[in-house]
C-alpha positions in Angstrom: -3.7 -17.7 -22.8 -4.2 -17.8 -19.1 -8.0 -17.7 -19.1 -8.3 -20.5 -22.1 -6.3 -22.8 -20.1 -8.1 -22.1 -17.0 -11.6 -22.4 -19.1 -10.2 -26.1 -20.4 -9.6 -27.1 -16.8 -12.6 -25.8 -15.5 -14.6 -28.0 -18.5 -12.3 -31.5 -17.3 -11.9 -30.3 -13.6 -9.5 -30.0 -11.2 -8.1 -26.9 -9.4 -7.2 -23.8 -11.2 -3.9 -22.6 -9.0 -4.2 -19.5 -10.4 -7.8 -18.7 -9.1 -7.6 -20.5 -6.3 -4.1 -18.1 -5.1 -6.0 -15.0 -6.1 -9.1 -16.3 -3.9 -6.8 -16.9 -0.7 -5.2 -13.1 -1.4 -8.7 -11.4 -1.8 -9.7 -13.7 1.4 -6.3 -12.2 3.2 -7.0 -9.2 2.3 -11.0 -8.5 3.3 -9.9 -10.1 6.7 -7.2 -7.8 7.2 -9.5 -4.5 6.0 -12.1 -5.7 8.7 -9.1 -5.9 11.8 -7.7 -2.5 10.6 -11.5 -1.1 10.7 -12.4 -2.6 13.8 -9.2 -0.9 15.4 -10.3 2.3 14.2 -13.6 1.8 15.7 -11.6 1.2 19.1 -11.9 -2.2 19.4 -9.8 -5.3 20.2 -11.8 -8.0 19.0 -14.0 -9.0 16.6 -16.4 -11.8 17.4 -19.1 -13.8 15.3 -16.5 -13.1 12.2 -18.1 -13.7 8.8 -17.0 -14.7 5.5 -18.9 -15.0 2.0 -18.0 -14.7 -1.9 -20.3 -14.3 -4.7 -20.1 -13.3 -8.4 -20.5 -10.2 -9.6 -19.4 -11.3 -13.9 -18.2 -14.1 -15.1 -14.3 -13.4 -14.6 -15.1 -11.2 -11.0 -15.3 -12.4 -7.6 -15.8 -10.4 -4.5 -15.2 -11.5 -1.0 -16.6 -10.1 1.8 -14.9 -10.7 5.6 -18.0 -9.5 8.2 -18.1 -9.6 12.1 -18.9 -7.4 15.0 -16.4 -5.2 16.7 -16.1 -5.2 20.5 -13.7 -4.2 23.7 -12.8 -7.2 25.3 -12.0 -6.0 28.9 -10.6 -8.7 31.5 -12.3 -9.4 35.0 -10.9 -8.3 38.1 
């Protein structure tokens, strides 16, 4: 039923809340992967941070969260 109703909203428009909650977890969640790789890397920053989505069916999304990882060191 979900996907029918979503698919009749999509046709008249407006926001689909369920989509749109599952695209802000995926979005919290590639972030997250890319700080907790970064750490392991040794950094403690990550600069020139990235973010893109694209389709890979018709009912699949991937996000991708993208950025370099540095060591920010302070000046004496």
């Amino acid at each position: 039923g979900g996907d029918i109703g979503a698919g009749l909203k999509g046709l008249l428009g407006g926001e689909i809340k369920q989509y749109v909650s599952m695209m802000e977890e995926s979005r919290d969640e590639s972030i997250q992967r890319c700080i907790d790789h970064a750490k392991e890397l040794g950094a403690n920053a990550i600069i020139t941070m990235r973010m893109d989505s694209d389709s890979i069916s018709q009912n699949m999304q991937e996000v991708l969260a993208y950025g370099t990882a540095v060591v920010i060191e302070k000046e004496d």
